[in-house]
mmCIF file of the C-alpha atoms, coordinates in Angstrom:
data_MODEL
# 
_entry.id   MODEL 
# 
loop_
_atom_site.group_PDB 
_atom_site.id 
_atom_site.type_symbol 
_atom_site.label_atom_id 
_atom_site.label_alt_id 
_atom_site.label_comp_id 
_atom_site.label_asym_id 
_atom_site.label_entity_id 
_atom_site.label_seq_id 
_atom_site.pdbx_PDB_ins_code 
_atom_site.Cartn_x 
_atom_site.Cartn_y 
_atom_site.Cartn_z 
_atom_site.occupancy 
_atom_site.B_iso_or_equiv 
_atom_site.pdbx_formal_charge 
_atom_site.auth_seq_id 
_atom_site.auth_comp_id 
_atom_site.auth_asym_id 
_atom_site.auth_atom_id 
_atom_site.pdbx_PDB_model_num 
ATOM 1   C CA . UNK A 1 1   ? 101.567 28.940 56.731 1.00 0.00 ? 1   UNK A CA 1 
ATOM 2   C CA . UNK A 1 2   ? 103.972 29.764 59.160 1.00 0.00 ? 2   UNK A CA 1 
ATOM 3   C CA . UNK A 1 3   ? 103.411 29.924 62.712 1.00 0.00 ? 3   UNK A CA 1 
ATOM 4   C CA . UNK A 1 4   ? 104.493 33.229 64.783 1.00 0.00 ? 4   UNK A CA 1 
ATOM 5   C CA . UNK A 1 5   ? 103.421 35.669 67.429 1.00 0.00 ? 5   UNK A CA 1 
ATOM 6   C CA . UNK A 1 6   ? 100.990 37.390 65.498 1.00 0.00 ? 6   UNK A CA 1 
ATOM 7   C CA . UNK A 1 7   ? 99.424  34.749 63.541 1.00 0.00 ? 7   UNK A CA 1 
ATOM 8   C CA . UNK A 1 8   ? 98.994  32.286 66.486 1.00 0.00 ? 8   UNK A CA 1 
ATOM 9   C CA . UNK A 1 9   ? 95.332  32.871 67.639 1.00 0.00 ? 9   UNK A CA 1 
ATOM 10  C CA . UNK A 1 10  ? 93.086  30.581 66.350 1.00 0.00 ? 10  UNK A CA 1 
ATOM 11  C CA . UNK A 1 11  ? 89.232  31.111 65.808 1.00 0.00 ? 11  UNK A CA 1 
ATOM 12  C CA . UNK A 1 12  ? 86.585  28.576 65.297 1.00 0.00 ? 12  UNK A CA 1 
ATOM 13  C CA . UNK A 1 13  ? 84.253  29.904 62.006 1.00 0.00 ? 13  UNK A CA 1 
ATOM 14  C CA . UNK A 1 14  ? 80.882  28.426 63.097 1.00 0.00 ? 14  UNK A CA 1 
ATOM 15  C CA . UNK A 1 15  ? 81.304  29.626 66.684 1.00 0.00 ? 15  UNK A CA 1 
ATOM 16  C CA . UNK A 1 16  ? 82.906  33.017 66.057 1.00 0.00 ? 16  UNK A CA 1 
ATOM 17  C CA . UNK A 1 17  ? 81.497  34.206 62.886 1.00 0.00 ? 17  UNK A CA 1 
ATOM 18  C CA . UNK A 1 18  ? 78.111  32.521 62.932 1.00 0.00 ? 18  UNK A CA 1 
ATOM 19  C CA . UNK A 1 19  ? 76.655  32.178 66.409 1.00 0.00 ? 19  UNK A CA 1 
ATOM 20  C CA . UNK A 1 20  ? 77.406  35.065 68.734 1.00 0.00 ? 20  UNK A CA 1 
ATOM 21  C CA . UNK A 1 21  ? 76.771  37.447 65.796 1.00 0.00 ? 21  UNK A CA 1 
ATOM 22  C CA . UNK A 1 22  ? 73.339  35.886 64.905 1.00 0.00 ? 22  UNK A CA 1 
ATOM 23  C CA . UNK A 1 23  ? 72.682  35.856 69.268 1.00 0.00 ? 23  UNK A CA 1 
ATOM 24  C CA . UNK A 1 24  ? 73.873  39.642 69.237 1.00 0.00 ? 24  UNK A CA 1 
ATOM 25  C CA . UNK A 1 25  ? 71.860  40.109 66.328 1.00 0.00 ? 25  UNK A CA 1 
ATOM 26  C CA . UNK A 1 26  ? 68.818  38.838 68.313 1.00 0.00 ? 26  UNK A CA 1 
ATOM 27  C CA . UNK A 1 27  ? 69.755  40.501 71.264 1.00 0.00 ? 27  UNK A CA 1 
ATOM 28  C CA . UNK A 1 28  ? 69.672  44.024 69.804 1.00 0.00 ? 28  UNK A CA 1 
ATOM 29  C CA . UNK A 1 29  ? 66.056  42.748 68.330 1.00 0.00 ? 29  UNK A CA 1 
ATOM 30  C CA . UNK A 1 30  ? 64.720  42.198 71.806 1.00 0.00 ? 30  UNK A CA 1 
ATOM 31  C CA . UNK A 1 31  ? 66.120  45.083 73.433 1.00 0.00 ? 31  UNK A CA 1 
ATOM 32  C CA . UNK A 1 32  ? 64.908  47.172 70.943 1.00 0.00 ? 32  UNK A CA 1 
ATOM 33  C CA . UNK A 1 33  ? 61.345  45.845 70.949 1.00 0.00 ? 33  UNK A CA 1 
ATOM 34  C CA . UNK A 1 34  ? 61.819  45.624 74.923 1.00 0.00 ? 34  UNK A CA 1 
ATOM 35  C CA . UNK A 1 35  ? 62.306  49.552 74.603 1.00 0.00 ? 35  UNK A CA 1 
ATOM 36  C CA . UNK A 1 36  ? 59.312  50.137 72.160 1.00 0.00 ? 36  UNK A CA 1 
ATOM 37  C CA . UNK A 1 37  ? 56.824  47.892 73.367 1.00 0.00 ? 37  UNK A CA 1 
ATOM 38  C CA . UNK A 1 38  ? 57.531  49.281 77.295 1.00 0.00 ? 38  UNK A CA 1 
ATOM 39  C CA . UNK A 1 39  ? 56.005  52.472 76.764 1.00 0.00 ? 39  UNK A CA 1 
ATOM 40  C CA . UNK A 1 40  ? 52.779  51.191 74.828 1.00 0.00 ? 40  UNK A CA 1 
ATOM 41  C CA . UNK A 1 41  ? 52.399  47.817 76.330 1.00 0.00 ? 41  UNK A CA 1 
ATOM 42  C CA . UNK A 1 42  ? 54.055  46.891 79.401 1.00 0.00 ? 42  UNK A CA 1 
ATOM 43  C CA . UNK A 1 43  ? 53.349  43.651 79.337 1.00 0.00 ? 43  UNK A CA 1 
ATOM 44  C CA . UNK A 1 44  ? 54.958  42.494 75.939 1.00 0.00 ? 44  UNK A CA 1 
ATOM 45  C CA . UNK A 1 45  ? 57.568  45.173 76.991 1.00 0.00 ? 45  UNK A CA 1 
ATOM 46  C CA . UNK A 1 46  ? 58.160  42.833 79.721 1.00 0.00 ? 46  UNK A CA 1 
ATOM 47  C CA . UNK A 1 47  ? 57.841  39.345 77.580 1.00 0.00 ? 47  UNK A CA 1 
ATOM 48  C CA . UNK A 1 48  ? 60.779  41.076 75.242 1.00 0.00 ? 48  UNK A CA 1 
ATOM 49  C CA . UNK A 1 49  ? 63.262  42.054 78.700 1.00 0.00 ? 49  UNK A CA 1 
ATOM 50  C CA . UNK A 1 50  ? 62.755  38.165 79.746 1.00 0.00 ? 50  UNK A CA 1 
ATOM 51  C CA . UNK A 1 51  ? 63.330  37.287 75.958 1.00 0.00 ? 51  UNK A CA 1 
ATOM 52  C CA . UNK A 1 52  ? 66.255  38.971 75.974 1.00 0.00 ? 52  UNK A CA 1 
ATOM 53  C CA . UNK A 1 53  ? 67.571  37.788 79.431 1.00 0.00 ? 53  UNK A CA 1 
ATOM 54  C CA . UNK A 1 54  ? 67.422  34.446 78.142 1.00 0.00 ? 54  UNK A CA 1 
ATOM 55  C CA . UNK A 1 55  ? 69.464  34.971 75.135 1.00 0.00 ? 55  UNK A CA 1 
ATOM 56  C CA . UNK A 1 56  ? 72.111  36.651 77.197 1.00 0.00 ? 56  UNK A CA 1 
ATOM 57  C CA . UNK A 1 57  ? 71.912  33.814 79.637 1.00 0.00 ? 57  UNK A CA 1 
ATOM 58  C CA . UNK A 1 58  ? 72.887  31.645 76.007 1.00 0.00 ? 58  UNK A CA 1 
ATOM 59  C CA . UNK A 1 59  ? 75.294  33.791 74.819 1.00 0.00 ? 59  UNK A CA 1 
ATOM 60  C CA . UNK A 1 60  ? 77.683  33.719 78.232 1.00 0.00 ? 60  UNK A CA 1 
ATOM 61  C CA . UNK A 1 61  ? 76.748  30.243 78.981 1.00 0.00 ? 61  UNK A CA 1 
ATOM 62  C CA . UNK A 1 62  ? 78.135  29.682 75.682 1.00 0.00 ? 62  UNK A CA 1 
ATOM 63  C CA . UNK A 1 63  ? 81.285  31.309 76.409 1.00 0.00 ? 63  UNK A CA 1 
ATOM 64  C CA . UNK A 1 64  ? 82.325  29.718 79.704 1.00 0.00 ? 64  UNK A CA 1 
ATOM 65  C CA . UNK A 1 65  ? 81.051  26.198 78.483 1.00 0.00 ? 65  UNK A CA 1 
ATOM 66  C CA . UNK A 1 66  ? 82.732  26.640 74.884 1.00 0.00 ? 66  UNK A CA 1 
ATOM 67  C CA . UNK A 1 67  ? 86.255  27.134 76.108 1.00 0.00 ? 67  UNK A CA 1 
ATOM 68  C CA . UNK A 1 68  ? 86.056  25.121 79.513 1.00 0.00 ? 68  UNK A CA 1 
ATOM 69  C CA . UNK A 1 69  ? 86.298  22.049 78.678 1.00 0.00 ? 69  UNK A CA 1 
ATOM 70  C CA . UNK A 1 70  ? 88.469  22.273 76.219 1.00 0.00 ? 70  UNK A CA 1 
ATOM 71  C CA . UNK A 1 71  ? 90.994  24.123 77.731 1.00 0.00 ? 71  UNK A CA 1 
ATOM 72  C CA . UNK A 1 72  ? 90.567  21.795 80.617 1.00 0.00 ? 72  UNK A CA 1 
ATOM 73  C CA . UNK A 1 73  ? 91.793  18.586 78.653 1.00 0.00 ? 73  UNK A CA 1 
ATOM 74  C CA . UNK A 1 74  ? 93.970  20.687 76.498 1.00 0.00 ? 74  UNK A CA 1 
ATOM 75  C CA . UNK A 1 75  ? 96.252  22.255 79.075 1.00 0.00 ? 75  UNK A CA 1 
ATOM 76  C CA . UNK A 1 76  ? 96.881  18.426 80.417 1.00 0.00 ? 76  UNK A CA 1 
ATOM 77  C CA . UNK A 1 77  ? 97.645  17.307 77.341 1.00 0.00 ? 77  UNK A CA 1 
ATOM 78  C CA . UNK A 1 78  ? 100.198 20.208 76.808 1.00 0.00 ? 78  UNK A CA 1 
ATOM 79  C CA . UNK A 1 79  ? 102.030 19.978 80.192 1.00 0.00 ? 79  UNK A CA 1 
ATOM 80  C CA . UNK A 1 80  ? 102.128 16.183 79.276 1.00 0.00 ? 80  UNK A CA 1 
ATOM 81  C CA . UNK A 1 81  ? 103.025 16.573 75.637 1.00 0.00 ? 81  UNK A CA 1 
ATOM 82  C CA . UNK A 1 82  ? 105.814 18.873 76.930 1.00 0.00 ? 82  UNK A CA 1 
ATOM 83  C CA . UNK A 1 83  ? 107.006 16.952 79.857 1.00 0.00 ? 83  UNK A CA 1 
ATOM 84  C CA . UNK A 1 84  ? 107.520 14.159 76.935 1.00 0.00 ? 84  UNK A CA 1 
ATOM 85  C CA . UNK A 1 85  ? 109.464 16.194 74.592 1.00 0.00 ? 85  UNK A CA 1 
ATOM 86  C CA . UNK A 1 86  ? 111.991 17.300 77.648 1.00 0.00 ? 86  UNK A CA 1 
ATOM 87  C CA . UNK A 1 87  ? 112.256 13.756 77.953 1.00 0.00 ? 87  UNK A CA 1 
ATOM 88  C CA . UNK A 1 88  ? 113.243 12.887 74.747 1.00 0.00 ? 88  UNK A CA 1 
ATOM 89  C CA . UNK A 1 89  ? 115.737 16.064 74.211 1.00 0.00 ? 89  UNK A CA 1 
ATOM 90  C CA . UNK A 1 90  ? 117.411 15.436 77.275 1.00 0.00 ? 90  UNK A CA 1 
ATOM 91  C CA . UNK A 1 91  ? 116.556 11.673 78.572 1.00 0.00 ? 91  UNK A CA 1 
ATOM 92  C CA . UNK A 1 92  ? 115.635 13.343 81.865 1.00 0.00 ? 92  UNK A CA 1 
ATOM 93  C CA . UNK A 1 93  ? 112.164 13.782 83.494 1.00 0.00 ? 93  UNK A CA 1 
ATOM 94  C CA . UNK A 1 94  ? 111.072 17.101 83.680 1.00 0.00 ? 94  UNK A CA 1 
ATOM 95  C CA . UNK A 1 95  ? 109.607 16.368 87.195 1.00 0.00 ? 95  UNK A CA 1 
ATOM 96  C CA . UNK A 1 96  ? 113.526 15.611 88.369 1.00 0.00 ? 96  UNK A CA 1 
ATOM 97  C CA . UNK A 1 97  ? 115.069 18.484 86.708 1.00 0.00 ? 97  UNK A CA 1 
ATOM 98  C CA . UNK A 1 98  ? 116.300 22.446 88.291 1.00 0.00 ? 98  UNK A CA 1 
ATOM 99  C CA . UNK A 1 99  ? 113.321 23.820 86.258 1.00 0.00 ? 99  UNK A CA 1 
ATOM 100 C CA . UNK A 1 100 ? 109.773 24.949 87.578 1.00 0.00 ? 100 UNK A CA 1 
ATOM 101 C CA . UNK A 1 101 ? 107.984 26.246 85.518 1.00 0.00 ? 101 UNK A CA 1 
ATOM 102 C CA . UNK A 1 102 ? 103.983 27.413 86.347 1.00 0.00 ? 102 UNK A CA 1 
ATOM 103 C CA . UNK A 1 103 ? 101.678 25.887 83.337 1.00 0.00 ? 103 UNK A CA 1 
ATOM 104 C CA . UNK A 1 104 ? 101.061 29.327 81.596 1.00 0.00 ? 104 UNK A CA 1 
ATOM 105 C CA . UNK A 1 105 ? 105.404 29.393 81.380 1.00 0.00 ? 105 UNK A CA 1 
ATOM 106 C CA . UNK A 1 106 ? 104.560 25.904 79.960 1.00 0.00 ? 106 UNK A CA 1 
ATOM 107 C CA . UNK A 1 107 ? 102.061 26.701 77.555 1.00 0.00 ? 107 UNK A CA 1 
ATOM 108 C CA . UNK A 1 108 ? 104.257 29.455 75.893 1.00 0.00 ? 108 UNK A CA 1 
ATOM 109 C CA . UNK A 1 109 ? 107.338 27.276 75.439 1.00 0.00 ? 109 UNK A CA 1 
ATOM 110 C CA . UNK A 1 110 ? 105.866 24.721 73.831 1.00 0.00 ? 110 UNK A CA 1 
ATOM 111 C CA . UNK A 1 111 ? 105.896 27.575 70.945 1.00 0.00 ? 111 UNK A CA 1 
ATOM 112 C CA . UNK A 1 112 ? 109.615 27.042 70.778 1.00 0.00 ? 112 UNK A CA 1 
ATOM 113 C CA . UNK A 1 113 ? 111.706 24.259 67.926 1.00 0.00 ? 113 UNK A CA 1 
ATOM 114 C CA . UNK A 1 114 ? 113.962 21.831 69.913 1.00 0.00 ? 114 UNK A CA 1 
ATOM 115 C CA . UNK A 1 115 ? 116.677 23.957 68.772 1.00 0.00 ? 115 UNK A CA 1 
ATOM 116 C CA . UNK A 1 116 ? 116.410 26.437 70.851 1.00 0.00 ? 116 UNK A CA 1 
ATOM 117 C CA . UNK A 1 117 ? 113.933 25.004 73.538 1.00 0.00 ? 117 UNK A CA 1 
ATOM 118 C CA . UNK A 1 118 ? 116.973 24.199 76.224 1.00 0.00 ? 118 UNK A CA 1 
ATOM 119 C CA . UNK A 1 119 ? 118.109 27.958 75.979 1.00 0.00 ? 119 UNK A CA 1 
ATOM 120 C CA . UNK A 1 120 ? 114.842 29.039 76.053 1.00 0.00 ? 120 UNK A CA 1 
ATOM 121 C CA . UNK A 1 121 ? 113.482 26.888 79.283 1.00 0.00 ? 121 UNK A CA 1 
ATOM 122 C CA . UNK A 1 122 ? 117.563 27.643 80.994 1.00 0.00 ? 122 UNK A CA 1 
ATOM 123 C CA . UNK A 1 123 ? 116.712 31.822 79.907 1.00 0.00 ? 123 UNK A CA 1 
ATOM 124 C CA . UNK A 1 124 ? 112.993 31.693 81.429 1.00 0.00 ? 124 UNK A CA 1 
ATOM 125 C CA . UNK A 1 125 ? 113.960 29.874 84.583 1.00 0.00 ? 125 UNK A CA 1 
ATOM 126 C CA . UNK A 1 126 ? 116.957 31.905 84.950 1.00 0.00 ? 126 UNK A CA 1 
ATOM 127 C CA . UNK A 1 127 ? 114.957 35.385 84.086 1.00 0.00 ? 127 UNK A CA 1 
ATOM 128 C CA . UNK A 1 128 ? 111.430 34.551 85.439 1.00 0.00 ? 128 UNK A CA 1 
ATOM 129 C CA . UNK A 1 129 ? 110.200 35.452 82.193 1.00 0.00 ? 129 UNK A CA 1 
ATOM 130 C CA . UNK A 1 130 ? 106.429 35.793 81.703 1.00 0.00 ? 130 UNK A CA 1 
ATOM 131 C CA . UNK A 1 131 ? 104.902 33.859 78.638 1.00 0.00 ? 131 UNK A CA 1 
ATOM 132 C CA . UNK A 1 132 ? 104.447 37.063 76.633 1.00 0.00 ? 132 UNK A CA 1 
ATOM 133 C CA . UNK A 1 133 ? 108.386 37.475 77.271 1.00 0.00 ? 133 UNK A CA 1 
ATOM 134 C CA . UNK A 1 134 ? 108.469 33.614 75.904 1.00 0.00 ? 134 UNK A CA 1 
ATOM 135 C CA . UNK A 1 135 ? 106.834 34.507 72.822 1.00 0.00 ? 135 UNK A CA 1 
ATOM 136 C CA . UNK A 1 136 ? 108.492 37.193 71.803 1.00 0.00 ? 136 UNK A CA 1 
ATOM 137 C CA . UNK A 1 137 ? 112.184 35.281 72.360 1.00 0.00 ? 137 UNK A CA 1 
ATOM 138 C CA . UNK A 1 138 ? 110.924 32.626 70.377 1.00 0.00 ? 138 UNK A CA 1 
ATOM 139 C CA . UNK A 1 139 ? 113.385 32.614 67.003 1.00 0.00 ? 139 UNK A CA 1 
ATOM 140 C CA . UNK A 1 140 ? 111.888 29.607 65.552 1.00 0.00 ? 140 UNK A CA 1 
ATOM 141 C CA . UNK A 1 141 ? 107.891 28.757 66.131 1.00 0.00 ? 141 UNK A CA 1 
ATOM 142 C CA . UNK A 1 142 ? 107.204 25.701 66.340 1.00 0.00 ? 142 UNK A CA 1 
ATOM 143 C CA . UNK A 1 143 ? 103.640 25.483 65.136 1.00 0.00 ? 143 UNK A CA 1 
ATOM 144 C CA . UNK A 1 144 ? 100.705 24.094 67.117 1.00 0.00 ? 144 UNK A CA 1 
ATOM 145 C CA . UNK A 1 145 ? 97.734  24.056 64.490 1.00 0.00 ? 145 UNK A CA 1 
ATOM 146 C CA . UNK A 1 146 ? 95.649  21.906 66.364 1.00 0.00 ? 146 UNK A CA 1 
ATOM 147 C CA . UNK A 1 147 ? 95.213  23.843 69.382 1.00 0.00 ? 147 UNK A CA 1 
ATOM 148 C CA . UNK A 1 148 ? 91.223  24.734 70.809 1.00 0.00 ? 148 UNK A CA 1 
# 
């Protein structure tokens, strides 16, 4: 399959489709017990609200934990992976070149086939561009499948 603007998000089955809906699932449960129980007995009312703190505590624990770290490592390993591939297009370090570029500039030109990667980088430093503005120049996507 080919890779393009709107096909480029990737989600993760077991995380997406499994786990927060079974957690919201469990969530509604306990609110909705939280709500009954409340008015005849306060006290499992009030075992249900703490039940159901806790599984919000999971559920955006989950979230910051789940992409942290990965998008930690990842980012490095993009700005490195892309700092390489200037190398070997132009046999210059990227670090000695004209172009800055901020990591999320970065991140959306490593979208773009060596074709048309120089235009792109001499168009986005020229133009400021912002990496939806990257995207959508793209003409040829270069496909990053493995991505968190």
């Amino acid at each position: 399959m080919a890779q393009n603007l709107k096909n480029y998000r990737k989600f993760y089955v077991p995380h997406h489709f499994v786990f927060y809906p079974v957690m919201l699932v469990l969530l509604l449960i306990t609110l909705f017990e939280a709500w009954d129980y409340s008015v005849d007995d306060r006290e499992l009312g009030l075992v249900y609200i703490i039940l159901a703190a806790v599984i919000i505590s999971v559920i955006v624990l989950s979230l910051m934990l789940r992409q942290h770290y990965a998008l930690g490592l990842q980012d490095r390993i993009i700005i490195n992976e892309f700092k390489f591939r200037y190398f070997a297009l132009t046999g210059n370090r990227l670090e000695n070149s004209t172009y800055h570029f901020s990591d999320a500039q970065i991140f959306a030109l490593r979208f773009a086939k060596d074709d048309d990667l120089m235009e792109l980088m001499h168009q986005t430093a020229q133009n400021d561009w912002s990496p939806s503005i990257i995207k959508q120049n793209i003409k040829n996507w270069n496909a990053d499948l493995k991505r968190i």
